[in-house]
MILOFI-828376 format. One line per field, with one value per atom (N, C-alpha, C): residue number from 1; residue in three letters; atom name; z, x, y. Coordinates in steps of 0.1 Angstrom, whole numbers. Each point is the difference from the previous one (the first is absolute). Layout:
<sites>
num = [NUM | ...] $
residu = [ALA | ...] $
atome = [CA | ...] $
Z = [Z | ...] $
X = [X | ...] $
Y = [Y | ...] $
</sites>
This chain:
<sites>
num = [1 | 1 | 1 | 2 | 2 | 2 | 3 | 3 | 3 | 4 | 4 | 4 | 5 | 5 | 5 | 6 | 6 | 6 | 7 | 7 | 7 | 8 | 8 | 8 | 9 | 9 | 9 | 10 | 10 | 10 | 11 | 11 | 11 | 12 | 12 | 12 | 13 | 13 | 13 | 14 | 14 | 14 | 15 | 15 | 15 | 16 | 16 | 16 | 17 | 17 | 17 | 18 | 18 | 18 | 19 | 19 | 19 | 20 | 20 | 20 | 21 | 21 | 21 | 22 | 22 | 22 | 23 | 23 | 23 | 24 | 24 | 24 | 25 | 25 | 25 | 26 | 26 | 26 | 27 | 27 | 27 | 28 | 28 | 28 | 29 | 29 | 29 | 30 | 30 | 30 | 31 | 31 | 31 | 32 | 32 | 32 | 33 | 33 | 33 | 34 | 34 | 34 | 35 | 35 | 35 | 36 | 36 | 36 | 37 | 37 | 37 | 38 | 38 | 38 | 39 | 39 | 39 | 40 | 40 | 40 | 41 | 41 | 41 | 42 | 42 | 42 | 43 | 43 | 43 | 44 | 44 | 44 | 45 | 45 | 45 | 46 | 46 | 46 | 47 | 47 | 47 | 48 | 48 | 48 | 49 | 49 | 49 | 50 | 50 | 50 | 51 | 51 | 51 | 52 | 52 | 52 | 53 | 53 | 53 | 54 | 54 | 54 | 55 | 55 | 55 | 56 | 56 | 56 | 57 | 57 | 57 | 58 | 58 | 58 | 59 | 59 | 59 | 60 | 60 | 60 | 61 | 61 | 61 | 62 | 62 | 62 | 63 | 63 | 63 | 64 | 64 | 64 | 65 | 65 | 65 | 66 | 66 | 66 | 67 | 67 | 67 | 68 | 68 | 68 | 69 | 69 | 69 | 70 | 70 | 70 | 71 | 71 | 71 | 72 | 72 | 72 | 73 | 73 | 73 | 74 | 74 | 74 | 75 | 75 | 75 | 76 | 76 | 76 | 77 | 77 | 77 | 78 | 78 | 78 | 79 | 79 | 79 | 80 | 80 | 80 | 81 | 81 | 81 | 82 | 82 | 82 | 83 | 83 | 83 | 84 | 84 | 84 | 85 | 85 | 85 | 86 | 86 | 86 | 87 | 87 | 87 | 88 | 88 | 88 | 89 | 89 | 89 | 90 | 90 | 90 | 91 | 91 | 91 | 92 | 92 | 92 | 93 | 93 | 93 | 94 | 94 | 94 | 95 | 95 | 95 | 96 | 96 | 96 | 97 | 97 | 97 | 98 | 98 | 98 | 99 | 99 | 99 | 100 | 100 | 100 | 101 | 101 | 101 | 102 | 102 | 102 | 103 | 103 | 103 | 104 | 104 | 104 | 105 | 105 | 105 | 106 | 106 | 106 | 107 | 107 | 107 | 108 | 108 | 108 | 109 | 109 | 109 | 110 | 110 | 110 | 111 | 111 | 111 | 112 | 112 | 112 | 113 | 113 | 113 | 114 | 114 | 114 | 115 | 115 | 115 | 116 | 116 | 116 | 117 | 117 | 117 | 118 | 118 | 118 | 119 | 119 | 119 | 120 | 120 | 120 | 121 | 121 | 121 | 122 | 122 | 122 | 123 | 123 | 123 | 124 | 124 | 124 | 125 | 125 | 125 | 126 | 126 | 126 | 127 | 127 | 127 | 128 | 128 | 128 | 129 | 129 | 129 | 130 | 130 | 130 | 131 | 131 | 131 | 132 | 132 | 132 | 133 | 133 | 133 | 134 | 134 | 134 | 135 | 135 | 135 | 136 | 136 | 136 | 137 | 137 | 137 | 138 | 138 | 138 | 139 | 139 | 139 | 140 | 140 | 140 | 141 | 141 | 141 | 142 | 142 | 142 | 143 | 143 | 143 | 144 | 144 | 144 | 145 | 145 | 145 | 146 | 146 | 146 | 147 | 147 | 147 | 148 | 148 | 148 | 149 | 149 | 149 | 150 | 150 | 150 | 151 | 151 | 151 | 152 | 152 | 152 | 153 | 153 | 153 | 154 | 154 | 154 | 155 | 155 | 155 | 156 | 156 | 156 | 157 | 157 | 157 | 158 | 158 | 158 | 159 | 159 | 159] $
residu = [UNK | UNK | UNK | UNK | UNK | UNK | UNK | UNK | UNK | UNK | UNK | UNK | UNK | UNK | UNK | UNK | UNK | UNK | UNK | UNK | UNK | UNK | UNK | UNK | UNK | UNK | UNK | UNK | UNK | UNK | UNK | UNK | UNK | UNK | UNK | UNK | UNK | UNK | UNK | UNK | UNK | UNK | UNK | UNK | UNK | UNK | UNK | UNK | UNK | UNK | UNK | UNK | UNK | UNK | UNK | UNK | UNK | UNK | UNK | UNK | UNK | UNK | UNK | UNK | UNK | UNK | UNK | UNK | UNK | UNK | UNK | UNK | UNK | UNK | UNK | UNK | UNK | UNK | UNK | UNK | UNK | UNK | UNK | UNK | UNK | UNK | UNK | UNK | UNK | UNK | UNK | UNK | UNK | UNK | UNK | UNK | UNK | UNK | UNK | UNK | UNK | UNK | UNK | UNK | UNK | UNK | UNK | UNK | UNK | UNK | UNK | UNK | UNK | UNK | UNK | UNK | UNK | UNK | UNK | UNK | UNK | UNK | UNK | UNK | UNK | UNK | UNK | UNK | UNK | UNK | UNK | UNK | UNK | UNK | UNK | UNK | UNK | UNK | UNK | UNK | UNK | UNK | UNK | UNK | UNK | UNK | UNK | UNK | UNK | UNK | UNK | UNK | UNK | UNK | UNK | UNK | UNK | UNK | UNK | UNK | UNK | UNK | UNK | UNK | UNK | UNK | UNK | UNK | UNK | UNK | UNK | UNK | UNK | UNK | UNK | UNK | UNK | UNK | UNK | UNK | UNK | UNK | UNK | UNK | UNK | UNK | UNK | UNK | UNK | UNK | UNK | UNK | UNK | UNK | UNK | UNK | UNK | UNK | UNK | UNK | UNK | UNK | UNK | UNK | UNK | UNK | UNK | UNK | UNK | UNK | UNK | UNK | UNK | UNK | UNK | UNK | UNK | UNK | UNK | UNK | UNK | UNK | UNK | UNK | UNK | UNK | UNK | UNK | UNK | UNK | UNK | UNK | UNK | UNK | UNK | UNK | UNK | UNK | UNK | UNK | UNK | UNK | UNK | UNK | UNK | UNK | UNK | UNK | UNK | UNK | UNK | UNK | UNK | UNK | UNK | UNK | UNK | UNK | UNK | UNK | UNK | UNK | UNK | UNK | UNK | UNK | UNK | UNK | UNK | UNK | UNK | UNK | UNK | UNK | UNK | UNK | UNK | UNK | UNK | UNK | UNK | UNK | UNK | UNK | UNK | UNK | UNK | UNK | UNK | UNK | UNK | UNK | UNK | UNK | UNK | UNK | UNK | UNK | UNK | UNK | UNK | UNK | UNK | UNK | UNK | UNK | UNK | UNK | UNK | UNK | UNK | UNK | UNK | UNK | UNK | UNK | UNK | UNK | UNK | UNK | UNK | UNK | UNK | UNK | UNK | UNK | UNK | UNK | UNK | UNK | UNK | UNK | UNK | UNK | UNK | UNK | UNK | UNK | UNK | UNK | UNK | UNK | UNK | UNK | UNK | UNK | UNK | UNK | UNK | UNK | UNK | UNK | UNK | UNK | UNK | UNK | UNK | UNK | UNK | UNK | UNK | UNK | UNK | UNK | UNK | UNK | UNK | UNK | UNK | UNK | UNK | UNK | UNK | UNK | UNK | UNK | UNK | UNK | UNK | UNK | UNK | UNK | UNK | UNK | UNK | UNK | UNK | UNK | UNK | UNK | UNK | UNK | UNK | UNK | UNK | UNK | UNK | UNK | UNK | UNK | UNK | UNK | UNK | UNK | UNK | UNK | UNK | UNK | UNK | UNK | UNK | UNK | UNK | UNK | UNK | UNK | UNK | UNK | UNK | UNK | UNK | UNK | UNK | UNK | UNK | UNK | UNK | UNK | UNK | UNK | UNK | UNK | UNK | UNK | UNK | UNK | UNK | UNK | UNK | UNK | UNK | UNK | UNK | UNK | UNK | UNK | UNK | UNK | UNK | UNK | UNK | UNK | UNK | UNK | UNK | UNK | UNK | UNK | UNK | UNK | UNK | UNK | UNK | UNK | UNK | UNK | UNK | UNK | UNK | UNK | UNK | UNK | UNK | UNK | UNK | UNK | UNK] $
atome = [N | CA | C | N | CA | C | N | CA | C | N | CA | C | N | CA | C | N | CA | C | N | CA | C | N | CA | C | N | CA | C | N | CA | C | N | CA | C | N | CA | C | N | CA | C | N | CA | C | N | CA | C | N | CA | C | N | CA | C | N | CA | C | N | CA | C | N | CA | C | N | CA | C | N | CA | C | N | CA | C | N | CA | C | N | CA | C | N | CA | C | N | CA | C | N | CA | C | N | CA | C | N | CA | C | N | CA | C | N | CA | C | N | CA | C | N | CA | C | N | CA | C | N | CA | C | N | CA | C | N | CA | C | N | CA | C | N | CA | C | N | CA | C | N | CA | C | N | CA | C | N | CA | C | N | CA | C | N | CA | C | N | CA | C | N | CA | C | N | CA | C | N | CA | C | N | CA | C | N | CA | C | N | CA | C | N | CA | C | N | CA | C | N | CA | C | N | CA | C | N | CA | C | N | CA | C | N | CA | C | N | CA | C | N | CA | C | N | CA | C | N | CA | C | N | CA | C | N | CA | C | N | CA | C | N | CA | C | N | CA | C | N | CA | C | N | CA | C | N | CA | C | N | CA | C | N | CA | C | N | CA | C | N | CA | C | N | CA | C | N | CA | C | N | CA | C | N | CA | C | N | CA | C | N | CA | C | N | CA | C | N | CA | C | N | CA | C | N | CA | C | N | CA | C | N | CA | C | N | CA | C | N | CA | C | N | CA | C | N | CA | C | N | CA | C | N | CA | C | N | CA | C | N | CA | C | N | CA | C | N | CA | C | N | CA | C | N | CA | C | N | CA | C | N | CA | C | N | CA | C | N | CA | C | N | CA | C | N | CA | C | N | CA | C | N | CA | C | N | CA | C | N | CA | C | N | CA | C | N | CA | C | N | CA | C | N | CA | C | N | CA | C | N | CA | C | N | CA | C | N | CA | C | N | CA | C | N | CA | C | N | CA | C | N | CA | C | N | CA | C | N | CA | C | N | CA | C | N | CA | C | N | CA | C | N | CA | C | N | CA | C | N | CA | C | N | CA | C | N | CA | C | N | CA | C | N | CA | C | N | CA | C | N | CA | C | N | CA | C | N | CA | C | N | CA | C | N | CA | C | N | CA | C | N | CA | C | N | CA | C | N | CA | C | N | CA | C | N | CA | C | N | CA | C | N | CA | C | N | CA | C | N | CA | C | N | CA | C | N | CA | C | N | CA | C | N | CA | C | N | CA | C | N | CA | C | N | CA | C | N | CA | C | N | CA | C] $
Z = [448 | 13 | 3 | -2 | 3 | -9 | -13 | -7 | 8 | 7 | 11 | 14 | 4 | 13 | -9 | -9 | -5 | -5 | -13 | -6 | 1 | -5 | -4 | 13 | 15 | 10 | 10 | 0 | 6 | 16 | 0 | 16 | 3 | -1 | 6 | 16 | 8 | 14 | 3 | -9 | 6 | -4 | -10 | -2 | 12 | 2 | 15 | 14 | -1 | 15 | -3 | -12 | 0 | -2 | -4 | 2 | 13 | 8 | 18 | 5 | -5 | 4 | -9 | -11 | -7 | -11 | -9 | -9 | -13 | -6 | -12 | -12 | -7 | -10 | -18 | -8 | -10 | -12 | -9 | -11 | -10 | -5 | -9 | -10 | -5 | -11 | 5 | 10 | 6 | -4 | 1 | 2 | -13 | -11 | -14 | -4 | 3 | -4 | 9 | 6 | 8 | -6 | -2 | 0 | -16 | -7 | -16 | 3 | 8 | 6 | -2 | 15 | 1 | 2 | -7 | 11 | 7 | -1 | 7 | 16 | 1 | 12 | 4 | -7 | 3 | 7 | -9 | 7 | 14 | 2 | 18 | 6 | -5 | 12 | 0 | -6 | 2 | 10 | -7 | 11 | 13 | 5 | 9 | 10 | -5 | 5 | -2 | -7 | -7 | 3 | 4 | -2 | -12 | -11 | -13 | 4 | -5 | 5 | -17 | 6 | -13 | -1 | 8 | 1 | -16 | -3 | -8 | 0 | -6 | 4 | -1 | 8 | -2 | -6 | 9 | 7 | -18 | -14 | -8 | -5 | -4 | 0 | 6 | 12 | 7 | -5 | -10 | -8 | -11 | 2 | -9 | -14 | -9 | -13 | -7 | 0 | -4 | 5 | 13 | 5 | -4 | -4 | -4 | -10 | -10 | -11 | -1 | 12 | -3 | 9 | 12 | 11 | -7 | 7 | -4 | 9 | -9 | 12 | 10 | 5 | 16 | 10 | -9 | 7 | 2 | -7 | -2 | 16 | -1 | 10 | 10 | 4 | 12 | 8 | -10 | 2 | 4 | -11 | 4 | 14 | 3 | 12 | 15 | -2 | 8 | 5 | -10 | 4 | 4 | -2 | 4 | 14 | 4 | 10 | 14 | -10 | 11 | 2 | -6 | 4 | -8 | 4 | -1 | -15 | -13 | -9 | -2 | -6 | 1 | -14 | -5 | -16 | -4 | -7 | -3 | -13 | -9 | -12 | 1 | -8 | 11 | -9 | -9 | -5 | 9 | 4 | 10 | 11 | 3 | 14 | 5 | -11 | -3 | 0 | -5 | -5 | 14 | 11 | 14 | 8 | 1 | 4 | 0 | -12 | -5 | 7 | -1 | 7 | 16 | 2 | 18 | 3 | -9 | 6 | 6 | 11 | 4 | -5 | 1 | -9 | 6 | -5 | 4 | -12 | -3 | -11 | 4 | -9 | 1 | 16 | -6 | 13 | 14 | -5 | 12 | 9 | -5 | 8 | 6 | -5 | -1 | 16 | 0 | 9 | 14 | -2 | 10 | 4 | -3 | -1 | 11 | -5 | 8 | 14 | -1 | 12 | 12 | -7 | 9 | 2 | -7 | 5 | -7 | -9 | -8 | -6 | -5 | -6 | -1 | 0 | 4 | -10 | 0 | -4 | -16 | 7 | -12 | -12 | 8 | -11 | -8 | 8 | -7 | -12 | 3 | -15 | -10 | 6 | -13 | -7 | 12 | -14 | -8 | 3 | -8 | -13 | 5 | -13 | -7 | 6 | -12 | -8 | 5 | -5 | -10 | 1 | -15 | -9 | 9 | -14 | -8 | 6 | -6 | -4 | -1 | -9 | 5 | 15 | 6 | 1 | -6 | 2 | 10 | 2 | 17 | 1 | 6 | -4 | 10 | -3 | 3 | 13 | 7 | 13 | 1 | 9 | 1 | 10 | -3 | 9 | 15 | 2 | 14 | 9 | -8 | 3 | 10 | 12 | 4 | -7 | 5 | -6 | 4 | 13 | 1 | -8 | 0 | -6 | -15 | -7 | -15 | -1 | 8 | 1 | 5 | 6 | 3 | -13 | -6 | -14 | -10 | 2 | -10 | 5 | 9 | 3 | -3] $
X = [-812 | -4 | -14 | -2 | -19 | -4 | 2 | -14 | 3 | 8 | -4 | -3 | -1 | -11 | -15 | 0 | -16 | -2 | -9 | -6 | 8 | 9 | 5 | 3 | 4 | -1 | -14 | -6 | -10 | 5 | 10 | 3 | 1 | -10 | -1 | -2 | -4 | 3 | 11 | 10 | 15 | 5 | -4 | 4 | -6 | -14 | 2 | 1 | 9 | 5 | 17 | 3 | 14 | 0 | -15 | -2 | 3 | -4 | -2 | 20 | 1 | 21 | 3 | 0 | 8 | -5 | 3 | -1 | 0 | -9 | 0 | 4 | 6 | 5 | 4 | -5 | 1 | 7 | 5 | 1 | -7 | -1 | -9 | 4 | 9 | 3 | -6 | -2 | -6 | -16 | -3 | -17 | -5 | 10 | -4 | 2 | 10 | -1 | -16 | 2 | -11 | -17 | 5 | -16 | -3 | 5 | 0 | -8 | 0 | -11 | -12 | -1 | -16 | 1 | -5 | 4 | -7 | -11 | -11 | 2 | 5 | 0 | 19 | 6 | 15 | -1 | -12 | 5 | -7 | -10 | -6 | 11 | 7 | 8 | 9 | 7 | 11 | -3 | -10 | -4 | -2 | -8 | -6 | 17 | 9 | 11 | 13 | 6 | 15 | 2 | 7 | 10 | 4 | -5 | 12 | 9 | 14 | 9 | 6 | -1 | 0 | 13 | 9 | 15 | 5 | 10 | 10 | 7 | 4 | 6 | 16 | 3 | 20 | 12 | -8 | 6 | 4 | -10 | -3 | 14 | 12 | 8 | 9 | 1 | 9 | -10 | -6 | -3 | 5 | 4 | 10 | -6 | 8 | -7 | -6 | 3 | -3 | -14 | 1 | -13 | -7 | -4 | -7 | -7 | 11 | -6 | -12 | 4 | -11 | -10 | 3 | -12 | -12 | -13 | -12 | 1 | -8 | 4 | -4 | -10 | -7 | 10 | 9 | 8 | 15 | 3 | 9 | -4 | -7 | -4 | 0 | -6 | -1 | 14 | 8 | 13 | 6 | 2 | 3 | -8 | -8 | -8 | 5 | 2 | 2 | 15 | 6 | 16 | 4 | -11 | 5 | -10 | -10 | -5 | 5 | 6 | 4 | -9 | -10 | -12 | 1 | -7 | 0 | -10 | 8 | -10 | -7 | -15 | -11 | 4 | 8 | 0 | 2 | -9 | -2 | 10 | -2 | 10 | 14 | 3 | 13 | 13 | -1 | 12 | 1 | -11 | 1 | 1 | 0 | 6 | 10 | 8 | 16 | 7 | -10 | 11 | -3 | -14 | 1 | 7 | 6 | 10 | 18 | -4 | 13 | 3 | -11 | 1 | -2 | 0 | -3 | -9 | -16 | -11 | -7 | -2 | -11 | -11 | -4 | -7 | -13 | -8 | -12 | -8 | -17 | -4 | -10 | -12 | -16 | 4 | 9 | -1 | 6 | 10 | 7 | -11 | -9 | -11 | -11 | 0 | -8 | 4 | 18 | 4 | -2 | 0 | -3 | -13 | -7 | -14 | -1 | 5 | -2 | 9 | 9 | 9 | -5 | -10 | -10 | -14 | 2 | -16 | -12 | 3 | -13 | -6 | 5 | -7 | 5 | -8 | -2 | 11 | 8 | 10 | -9 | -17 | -9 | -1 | 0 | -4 | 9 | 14 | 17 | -4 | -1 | 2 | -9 | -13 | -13 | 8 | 4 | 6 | 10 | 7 | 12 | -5 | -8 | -8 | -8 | -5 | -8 | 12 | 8 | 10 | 8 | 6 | -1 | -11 | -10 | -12 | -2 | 5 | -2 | 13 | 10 | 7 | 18 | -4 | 17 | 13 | 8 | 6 | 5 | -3 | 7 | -4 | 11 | -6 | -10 | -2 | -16 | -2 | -14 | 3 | -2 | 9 | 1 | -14 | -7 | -8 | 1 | 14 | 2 | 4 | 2 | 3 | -6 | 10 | -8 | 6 | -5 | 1 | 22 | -2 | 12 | 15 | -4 | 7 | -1 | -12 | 4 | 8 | -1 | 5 | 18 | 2 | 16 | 5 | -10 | 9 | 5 | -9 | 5 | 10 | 5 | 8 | 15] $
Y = [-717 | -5 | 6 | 11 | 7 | -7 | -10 | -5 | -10 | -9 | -9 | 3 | 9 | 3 | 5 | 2 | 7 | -10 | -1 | -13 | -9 | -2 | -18 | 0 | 0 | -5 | 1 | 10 | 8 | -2 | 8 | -1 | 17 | 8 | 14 | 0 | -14 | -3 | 1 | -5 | -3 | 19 | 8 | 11 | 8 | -3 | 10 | -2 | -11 | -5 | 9 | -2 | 7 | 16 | 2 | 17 | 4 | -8 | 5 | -3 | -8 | 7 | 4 | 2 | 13 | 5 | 14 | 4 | -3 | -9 | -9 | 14 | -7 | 14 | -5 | 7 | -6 | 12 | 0 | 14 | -4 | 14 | 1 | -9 | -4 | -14 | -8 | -6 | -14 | 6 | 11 | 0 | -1 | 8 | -2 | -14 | -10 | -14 | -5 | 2 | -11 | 4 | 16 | 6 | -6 | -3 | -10 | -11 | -7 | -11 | 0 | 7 | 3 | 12 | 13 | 14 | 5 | -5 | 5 | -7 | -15 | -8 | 4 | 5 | 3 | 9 | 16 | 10 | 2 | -5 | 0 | -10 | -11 | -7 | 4 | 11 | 4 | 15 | 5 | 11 | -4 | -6 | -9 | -2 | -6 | -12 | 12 | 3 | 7 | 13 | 8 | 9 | 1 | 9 | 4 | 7 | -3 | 4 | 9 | 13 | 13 | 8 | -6 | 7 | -6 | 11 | -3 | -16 | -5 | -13 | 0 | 8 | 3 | -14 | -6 | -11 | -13 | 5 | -7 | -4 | 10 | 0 | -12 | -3 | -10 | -13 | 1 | -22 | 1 | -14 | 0 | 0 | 7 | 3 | -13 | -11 | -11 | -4 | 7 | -4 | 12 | 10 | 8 | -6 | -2 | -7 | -10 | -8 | -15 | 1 | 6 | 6 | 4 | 2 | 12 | 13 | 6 | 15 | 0 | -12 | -3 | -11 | -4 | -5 | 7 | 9 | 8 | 8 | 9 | 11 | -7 | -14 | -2 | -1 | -5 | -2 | 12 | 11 | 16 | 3 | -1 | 5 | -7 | -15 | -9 | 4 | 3 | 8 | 14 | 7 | 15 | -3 | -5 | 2 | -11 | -11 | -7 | -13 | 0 | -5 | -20 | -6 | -18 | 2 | -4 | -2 | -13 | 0 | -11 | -1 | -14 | -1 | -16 | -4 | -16 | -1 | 9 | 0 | -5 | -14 | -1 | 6 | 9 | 9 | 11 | 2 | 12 | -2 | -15 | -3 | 0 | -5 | -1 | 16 | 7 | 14 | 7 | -5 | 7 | -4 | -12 | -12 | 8 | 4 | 9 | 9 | 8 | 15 | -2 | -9 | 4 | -2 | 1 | 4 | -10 | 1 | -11 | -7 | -9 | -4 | -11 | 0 | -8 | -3 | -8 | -3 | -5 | -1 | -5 | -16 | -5 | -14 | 5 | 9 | 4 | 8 | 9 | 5 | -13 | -10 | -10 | -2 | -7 | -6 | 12 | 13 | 10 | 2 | -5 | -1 | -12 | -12 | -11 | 3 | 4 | 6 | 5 | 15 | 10 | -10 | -12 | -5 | 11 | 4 | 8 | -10 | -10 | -13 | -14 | -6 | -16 | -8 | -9 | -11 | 0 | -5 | -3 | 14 | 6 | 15 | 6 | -5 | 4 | -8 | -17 | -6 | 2 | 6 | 0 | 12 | 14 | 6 | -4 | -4 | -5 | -8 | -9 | -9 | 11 | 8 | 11 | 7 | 5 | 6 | -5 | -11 | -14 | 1 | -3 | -1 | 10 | 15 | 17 | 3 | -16 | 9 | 2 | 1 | 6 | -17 | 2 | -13 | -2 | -12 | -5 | -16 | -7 | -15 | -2 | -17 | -2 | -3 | 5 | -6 | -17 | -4 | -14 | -5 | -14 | -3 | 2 | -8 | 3 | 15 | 9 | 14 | 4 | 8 | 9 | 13 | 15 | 9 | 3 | -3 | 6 | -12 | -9 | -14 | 4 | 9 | 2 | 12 | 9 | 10 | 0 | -9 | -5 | -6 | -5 | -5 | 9 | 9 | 13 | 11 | -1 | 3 | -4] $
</sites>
């Protein structure tokens, strides 16, 4: 989900409208996957934007061993973290959607921030769909926006 707010989406507007209500937070597994990209443009936007979160991960234990297996360690942790803290995980991966689905954890994702965005009025109907279509063209799967779309009408379909 951070390679879709940094490059392949370029929405670091929408990351610091969500800095200003809450503690963006990431573990160190997510910064080693992401920082593989670009690292030089990873490691300022993650300093810049994130909370690394350097606790123990207790919680790893309660996924289910199946899912250890087929998870990455950046999706793993978030999950461990998302449950001992209580906290709403940000995850597009949909194996790891299913296994936070499992556990309880709350859950959100690159559109679901999209649709919160358009909610708080941080950005225009127009500016939801451009990212979305950039975010297709860079890569993230999600079907296509339809001509007649508005942002919140593509966004109810994925649901």
């Amino acid at each position: 989900m951070v390679l879709n707010l940094g490059h392949r989406g370029e929405l670091a507007d929408l990351v610091a409208e969500l800095m200003a209500e809450r503690v963006l937070t990431v573990t160190p597994e997510v910064v080693r996957e992401v920082s593989q990209d670009d690292p030089a443009y990873y490691r300022e936007f993650l300093k810049g934007h994130f909370k690394v979160h350097e606790k123990p991960l207790a919680a790893m234990g309660s996924i289910p061993p199946e899912a250890r297996e087929s998870l990455d360690p950046g999706e793993l942790s978030v999950l461990a973290v998302c449950l001992e803290e209580g906290w709403t995980a940000c995850i597009d991966e949909i194996l790891a959607r299913k296994v936070a689905v499992r556990l309880g954890i709350p859950l959100t994702g690159t559109l679901g921030l999209l649709g919160h965005a358009l909610e708080r009025k941080w950005m225009t109907d127009d500016v939801c769909l451009a990212a979305v279509r950039k975010l297709k063209q860079n890569g993230f799967y999600c079907p296509k926006v339809l001509a007649n779309d508005d942002c919140l009408d593509y966004l109810a379909r994925m649901r």
